[in-house]
N, C-alpha and C positions, 0 to 999 in steps of 0.2 A: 750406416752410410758406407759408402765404398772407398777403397782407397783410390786418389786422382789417379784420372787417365788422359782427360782431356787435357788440352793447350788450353789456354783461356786467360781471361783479362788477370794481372794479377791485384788481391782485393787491395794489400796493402798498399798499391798507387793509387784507389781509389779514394777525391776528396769528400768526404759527407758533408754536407751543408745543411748543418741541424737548426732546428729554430731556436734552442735556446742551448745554453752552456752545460747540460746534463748530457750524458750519454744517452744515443736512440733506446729509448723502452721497446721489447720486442714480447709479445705474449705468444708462449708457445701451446698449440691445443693439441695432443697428441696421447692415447690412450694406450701405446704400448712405454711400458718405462723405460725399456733397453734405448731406444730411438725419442725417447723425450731426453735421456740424460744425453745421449751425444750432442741434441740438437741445442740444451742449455751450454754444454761446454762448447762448443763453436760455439757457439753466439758471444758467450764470457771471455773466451780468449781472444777476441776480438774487440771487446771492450763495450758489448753491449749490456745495459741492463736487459734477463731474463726472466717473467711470471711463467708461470706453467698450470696447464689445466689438463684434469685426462677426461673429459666428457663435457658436454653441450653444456647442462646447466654451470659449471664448475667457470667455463668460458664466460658465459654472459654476469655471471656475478661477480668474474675478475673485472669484465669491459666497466662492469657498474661503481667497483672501486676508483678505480683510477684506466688513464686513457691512453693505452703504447702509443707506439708510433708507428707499428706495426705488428699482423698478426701474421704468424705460420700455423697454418690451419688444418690441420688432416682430414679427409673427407668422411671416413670407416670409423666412428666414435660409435661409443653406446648411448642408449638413450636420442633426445634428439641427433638428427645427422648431421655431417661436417655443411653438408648442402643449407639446413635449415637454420645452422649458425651463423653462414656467410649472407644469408637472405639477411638474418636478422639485424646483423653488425652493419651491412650496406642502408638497413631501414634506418636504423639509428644513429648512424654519422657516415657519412657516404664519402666524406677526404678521408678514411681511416683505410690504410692501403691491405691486402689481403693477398697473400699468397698460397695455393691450394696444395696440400702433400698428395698423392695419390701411388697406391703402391701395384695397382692394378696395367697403368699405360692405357687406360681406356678413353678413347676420345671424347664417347659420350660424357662421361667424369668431367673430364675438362672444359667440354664446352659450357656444358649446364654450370661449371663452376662461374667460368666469365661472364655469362649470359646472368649471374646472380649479383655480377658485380668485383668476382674475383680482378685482381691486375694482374696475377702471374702465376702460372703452376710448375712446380716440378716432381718428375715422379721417381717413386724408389725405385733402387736405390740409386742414390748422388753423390756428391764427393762433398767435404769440407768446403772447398775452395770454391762451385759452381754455388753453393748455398748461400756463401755470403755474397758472393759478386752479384749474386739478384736481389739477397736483403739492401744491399748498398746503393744499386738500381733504382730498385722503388723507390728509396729514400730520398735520394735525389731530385727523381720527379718527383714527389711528393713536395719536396723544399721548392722545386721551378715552380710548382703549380700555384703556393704559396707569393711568391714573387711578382708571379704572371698577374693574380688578383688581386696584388695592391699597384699594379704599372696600369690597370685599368683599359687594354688595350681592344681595338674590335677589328672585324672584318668582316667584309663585305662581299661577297663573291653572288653576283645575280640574284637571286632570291634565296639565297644563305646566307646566315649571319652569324656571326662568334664573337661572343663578345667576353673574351679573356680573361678580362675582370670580373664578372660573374660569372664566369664559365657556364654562359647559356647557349642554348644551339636554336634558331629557329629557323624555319623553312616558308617561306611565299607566309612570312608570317606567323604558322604554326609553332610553337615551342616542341623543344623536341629532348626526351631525359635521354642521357649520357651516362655511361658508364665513365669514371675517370680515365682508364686507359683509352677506349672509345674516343674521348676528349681530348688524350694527348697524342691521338694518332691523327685527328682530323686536324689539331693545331698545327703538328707536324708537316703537313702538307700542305696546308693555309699557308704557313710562312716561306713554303716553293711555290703559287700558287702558277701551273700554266708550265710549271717543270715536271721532269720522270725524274722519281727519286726510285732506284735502285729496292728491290725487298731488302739487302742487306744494310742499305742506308737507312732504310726506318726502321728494323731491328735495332740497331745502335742507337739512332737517335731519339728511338720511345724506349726501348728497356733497357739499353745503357750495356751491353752485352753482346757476343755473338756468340749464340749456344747452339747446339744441337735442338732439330725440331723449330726452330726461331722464326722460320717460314713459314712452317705451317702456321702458330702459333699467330702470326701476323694474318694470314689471309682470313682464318677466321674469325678476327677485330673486323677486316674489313668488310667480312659477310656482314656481318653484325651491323656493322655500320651504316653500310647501306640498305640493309633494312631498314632503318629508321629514317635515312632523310633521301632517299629515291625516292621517288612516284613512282618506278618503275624498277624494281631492284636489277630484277632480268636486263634491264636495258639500262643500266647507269647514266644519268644526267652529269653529275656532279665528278664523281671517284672514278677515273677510265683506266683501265687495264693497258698495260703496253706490253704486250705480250714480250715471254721471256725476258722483261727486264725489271718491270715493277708496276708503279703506280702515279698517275697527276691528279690533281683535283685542278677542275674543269671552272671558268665563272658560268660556263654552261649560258 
């Protein structure tokens, strides 16, 4: 990892809102030692518990032990890929949050990683500080998301529905599967529904962060997105563009 360059939130003001009185479990999957030991001690001196795996099966036999509360995931493993791990870990518990290492900066990486269900990537190299201010991120939505589905809450916008508490999405009817971050971006904008919320404003308020790339990283949630509940992606019903500022969700 690098040493900080960036400005950025600082972690230690951030609160975690853990589900229970243990410190967050973080499984780290990463096959170079050099950069698995860095990644265990940030993570330790910040007070997390760390597992560690350096390859695909090694990962899925830890998942089968016992359950983090999150994974850092490198995508370049041997044996099965970091891609066919995060397929797998979303198969088998889909609140388990996942965030993707990549040391390439390849987009293709990234998106297929979100598109598998990843919530967040970042690529080598990083700094200490950007690493956990995203570990802590996810965390957090993770704990809202937990909240959100015991407050039971729904919405209704034209022939969309969200329904909170299940964190279901359906269209004129149709059920529609969601990525959790997918989920917490569309909830995002339900709760302005018929406002422009700024890209910078839903960067913070879905990843909890304002980093480098955070824009891009957001527009392609919202490609994504509306893939799945447009009729017409090209022609958005629902999620409308406000050119140079951000984005509304529409009751269309």
């Amino acid at each position: 990892m690098q040493d900080e360059k960036r400005s950025g939130p600082n972690p230690s003001s951030v609160t975690l809102l853990p589900s229970s009185a243990r410190p967050p479990r973080i499984l780290v999957v990463e096959d170079d030692p050099a950069v698995r030991l860095s990644l265990r001690l940030a993570g330790q001196k910040e007070g997390f518990e760390v597992a560690e795996a350096a390859s695909g099966p090694e990962a899925l036999d830890e998942l089968a032990r016992q359950r983090p509360d999150l994974v850092l995931l490198d995508l370049m493993l041997p044996g099965p890929s970091g891609f066919e791990v995060c397929r797998s870990v979303h198969q088998r518990d889909p609140s388990l949050p996942v965030i993707i290492l990549t040391a390439r900066g390849d987009e293709v990486d990234k998106v297929v990683g979100l598109e598998l269900g990843a919530d967040d990537y970042i690529t080598k190299p990083f700094s200490p500080r950007e690493l956990i201010a995203r570990i802590r991120a996810v965390l957090r939505r993770s704990a809202r998301a937990t909240e959100a589905a015991s407050a039971g809450e729904e919405v209704v916008l034209g022939g969309l529905r969200i329904d909170l508490g299940a964190r279901e999405v359906s269209v004129d009817g149709r059920p529609v599967s969601l990525t959790r971050t997918e989920f917490e971006l569309l909830a995002a904008l339900a709760a302005q529904a018929g406002r422009v919320l700024t890209r910078d404003q839903l960067v913070t308020r879905v990843w909890g962060y304002e980093a480098e790339g955070g824009t891009r990283l957001l527009d392609s949630h919202i490609a994504h997105l509306r893939a799945k509940i447009e009729p017409e992606p090209s022609r958005p019903r629902y999620i409308q563009t406000v050119r140079d500022v951000g984005y509304r969700l529409s009751p269309a």
